[in-house]
C-alpha positions as CSV (number, residue, x, y, z in Angstrom):
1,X,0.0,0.0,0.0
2,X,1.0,3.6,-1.0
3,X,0.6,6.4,1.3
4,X,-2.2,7.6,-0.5
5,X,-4.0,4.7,-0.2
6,X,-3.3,4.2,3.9
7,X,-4.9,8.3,3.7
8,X,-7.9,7.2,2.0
9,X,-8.1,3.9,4.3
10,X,-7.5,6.2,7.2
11,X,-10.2,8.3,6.2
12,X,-12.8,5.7,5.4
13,X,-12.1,4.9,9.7
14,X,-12.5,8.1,10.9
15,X,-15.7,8.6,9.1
16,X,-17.1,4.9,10.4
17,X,-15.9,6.1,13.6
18,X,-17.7,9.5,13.9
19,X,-14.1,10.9,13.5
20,X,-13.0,14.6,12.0
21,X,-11.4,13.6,8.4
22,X,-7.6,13.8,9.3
23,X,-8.1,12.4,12.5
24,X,-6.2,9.4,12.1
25,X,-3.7,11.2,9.3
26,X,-0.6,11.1,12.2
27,X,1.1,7.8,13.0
28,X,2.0,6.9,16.5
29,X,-1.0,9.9,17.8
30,X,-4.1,8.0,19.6
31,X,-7.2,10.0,18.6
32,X,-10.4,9.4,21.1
33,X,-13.8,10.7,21.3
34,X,-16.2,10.3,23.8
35,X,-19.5,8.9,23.3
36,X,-21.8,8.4,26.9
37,X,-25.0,6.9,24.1
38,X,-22.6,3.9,22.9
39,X,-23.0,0.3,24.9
40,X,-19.8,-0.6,23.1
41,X,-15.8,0.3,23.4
42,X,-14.1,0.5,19.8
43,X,-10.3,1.1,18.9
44,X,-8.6,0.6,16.1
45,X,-5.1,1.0,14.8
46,X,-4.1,1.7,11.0
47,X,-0.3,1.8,10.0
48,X,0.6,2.8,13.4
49,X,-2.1,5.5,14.1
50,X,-4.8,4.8,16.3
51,X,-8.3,6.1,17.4
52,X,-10.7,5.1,20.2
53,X,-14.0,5.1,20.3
54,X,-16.3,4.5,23.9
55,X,-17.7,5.9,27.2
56,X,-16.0,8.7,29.4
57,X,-15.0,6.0,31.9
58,X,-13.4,4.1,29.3
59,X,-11.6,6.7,27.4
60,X,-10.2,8.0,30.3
61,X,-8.9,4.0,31.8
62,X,-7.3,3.5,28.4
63,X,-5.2,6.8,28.7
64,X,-2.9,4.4,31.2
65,X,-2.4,1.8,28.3
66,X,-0.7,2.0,25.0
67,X,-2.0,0.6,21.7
68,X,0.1,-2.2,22.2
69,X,-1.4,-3.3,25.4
70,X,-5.1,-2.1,24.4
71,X,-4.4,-4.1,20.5
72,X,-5.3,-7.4,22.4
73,X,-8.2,-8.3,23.6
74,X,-7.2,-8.9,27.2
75,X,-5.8,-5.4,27.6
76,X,-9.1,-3.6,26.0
77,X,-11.3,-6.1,28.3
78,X,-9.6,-5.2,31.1
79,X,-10.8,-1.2,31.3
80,X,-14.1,-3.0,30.9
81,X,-14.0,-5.3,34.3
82,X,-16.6,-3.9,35.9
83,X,-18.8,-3.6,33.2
84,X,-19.5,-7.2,32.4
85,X,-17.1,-6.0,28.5
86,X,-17.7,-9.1,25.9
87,X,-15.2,-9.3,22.8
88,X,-15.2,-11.7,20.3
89,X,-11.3,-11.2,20.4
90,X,-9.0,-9.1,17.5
91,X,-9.7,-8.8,14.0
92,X,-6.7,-8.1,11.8
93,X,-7.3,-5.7,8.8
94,X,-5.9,-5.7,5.3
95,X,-6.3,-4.1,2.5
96,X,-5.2,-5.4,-1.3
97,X,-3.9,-2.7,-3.8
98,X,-3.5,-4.2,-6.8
99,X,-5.2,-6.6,-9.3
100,X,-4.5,-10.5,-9.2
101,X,-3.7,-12.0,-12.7
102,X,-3.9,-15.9,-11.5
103,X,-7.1,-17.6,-11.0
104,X,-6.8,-20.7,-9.7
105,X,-10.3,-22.5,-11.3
106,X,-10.1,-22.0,-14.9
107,X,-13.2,-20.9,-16.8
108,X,-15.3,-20.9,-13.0
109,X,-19.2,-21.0,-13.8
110,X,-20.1,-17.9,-11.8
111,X,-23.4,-16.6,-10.1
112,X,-24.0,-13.2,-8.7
113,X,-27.4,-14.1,-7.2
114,X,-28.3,-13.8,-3.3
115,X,-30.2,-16.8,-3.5
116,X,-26.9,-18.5,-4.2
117,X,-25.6,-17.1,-1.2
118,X,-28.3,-18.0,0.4
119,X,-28.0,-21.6,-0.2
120,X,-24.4,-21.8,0.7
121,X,-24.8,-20.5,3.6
122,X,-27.3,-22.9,4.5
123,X,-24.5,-25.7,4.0
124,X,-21.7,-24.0,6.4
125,X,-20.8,-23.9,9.8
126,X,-22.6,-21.2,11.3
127,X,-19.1,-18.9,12.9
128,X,-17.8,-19.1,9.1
129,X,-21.1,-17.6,7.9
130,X,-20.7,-14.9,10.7
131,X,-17.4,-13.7,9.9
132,X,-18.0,-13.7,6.3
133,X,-21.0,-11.9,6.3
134,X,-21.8,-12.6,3.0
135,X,-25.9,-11.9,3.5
136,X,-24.8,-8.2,4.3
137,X,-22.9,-7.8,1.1
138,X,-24.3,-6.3,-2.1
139,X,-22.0,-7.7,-5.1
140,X,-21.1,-11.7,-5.2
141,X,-19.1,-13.7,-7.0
142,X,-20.5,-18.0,-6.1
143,X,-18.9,-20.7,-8.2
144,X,-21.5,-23.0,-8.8
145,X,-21.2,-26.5,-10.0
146,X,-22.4,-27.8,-13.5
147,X,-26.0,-28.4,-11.3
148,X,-25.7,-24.9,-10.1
149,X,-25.4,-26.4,-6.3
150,X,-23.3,-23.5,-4.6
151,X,-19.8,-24.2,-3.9
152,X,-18.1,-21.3,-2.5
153,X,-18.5,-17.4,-2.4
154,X,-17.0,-14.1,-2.6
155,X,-18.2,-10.7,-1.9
156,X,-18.1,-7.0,-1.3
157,X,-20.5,-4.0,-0.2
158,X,-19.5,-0.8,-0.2
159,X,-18.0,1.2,3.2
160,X,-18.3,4.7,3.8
161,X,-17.7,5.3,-0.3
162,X,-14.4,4.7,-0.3
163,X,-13.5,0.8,0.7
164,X,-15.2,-2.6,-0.5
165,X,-15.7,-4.6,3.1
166,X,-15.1,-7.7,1.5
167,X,-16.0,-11.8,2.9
168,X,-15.2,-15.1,1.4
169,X,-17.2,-18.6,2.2
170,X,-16.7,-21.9,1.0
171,X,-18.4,-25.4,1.7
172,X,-16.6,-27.4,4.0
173,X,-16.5,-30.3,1.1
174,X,-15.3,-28.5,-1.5
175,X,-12.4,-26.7,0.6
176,X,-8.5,-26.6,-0.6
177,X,-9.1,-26.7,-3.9
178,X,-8.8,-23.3,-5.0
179,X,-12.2,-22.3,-5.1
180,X,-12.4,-19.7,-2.5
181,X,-9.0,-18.2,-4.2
182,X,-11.2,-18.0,-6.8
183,X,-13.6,-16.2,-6.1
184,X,-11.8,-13.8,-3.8
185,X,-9.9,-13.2,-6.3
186,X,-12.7,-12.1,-8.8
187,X,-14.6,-10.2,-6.0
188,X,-11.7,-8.6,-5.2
189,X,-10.7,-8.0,-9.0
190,X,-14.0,-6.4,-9.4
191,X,-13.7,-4.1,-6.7
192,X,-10.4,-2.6,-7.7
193,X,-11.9,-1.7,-10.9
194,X,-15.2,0.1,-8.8
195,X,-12.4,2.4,-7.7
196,X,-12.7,1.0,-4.0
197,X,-9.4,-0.6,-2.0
198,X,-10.6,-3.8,-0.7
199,X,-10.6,-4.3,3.1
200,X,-10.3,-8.1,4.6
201,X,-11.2,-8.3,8.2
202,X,-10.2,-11.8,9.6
203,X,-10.3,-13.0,13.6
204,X,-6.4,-13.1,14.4
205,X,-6.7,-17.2,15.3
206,X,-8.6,-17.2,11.5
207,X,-5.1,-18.6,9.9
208,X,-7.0,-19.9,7.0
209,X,-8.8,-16.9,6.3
210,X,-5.5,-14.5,6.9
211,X,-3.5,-16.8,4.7
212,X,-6.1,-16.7,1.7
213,X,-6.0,-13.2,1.7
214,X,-1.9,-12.7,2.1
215,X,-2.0,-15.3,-0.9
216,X,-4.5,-12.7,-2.9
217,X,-2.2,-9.8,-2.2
218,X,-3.9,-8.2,0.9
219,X,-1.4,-6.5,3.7
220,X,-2.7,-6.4,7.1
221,X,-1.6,-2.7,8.3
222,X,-4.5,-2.9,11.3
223,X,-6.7,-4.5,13.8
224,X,-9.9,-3.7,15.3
225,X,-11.6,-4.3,18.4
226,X,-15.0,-3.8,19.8
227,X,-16.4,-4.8,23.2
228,X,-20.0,-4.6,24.2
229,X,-20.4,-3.2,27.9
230,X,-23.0,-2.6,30.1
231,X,-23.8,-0.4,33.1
232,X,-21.4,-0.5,35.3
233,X,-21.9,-3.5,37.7
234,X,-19.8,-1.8,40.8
C-alpha cells in the first residue's frame, strides 16, 4: 500500500468512527472521542495511528495503556472489568492494492445471485457464515457447480464510499481446492476496478482466512476491536 491509499483507508475509519477527516492522518497519535450513548468500546489502529472510540469512563482508563497493550483483547477487556465487557477477540485488517492476474479455477461457472448465497450459507458452519457476512454484502461472485449447487463465495459492499468490506465462504466439502482463491480473487478484481481498496477483516486465530488473503495480495496494516459493555456493575 502507498501512502495515499493508507490516507484514503484512514479516512474511510475516521468517518465509520464518527471521526473529523484527518483524524487518524498522524502515526504513533491516539485519537479518542467520547460517546456516553454507545453500549460498546471500539479502537482501532491503522499503520501505526490509532483512534478510540467509547464511554468517558473508558476513554479516560485507556489513557494508562498503550496501543500495544489495548491491541489485544485482554488489555481492551480489562478497562471493561466492571462492566461485564464481551469481545469476540482481535480482528486483523488488510487491504489489497492491486489486481490479481492468476485464478486458480479456470473458466469458473459464476453466479451473482443472493439466493446463491443464500443456499451456501445454509450448508456452512454457522461462525464461518458470521465472519463472512456474506448476506450483508451487495455484489457476489458464487462458483457453482455444473447443477448450479453452490460451492463457494465471494463478496463486497461498499463502506463509507471509499473501501469494498469484503467476505469469502466456501463449503466445507469443496475446501482446498482453490475455489475460495477463486472467487476472492474475482470479488476482489471487481472491486479494484469500482475504484474501492478492498478491506479483509479476519479473527487473528482465523489462519486460514488471513493466509487466503496474504496469498491474494492483501497487507494487514491494522486491527480492530469492539467490546459490548454494560452499566457498570460496581
Amino acid at each position: 500500500m502507498d501512502g495515499h491509499q493508507i490516507d484514503i483507508i484512514r479516512l474511510a475509519w475516521a468517518r465509520e468512527l464518527g471521526l473529523p477527516d484527518r483524524a487518524l492522518t498522524d502515526s504513533g497519535a491516539r485519537h479518542v472521542r467520547v460517546d456516553e450513548s454507545v453500549d460498546r468500546i471500539r479502537f482501532v489502529t491503522i499503520a501505526g495511528a490509532s483512534a478510540l472510540v467509547g464511554p468517558g469512563w473508558a476513554v479516560q482508563r485507556a489513557q494508562q495503556h498503550d496501543d500495544d497493550e489495548l491491541v489485544h483483547a485482554g488489555g481492551l477487556l480489562s478497562l471493561a472489568k466492571d462492566h461485564a465487557g464481551r469481545c469476540s477477540g482481535p480482528v486483523e485488517l488488510g487491504w489489497a492494492a492491486d489486481f490479481g492476474k492468476s485464478i486458480a479455477v479456470e473458466e469458473p461457472l459464476v453466479s451473482h445471485e443472493r439466493e446463491h448465497v443464500a443456499a451456501l450459507e445454509g450448508l456452512c458452519p454457522p461462525d464461518d457464515v458470521a465472519e463472512a457476512d456474506l448476506s450483508r454484502k451487495s455484489t457476489w461472485f458464487t462458483i457453482v457447480d455444473d447443477d448450479h449447487h453452490p460451492l463457494a463465495s465471494a463478496g463486497y459492499a461498499e463502506w463509507q464510499g471509499i473501501v469494498a468490506d469484503m467476505g469469502a465462504l466456501t463449503v466445507p466439502s469443496a475446501r482446498r481446492r482453490g475455489l475460495g482463491a477463486t472467487a476472492t480473487q474475482l470479488a476482489t478484481n471487481d472491486a479494484l476496478d469500482a475504484g474501492l481498496i478492498p478491506q479483509w477483516r479476519a479473527h487473528r486465530d482465523n489462519t486460514a482466512s488471513r493466509r487466503l488473503a496474504a496469498r491474494l495480495g492483501y497487507e494487514e496494516l491494522g486491527t480492530h476491536l469492539s467490546i459490548a459493555v454494560t452499566a457498570s456493575t460496581v
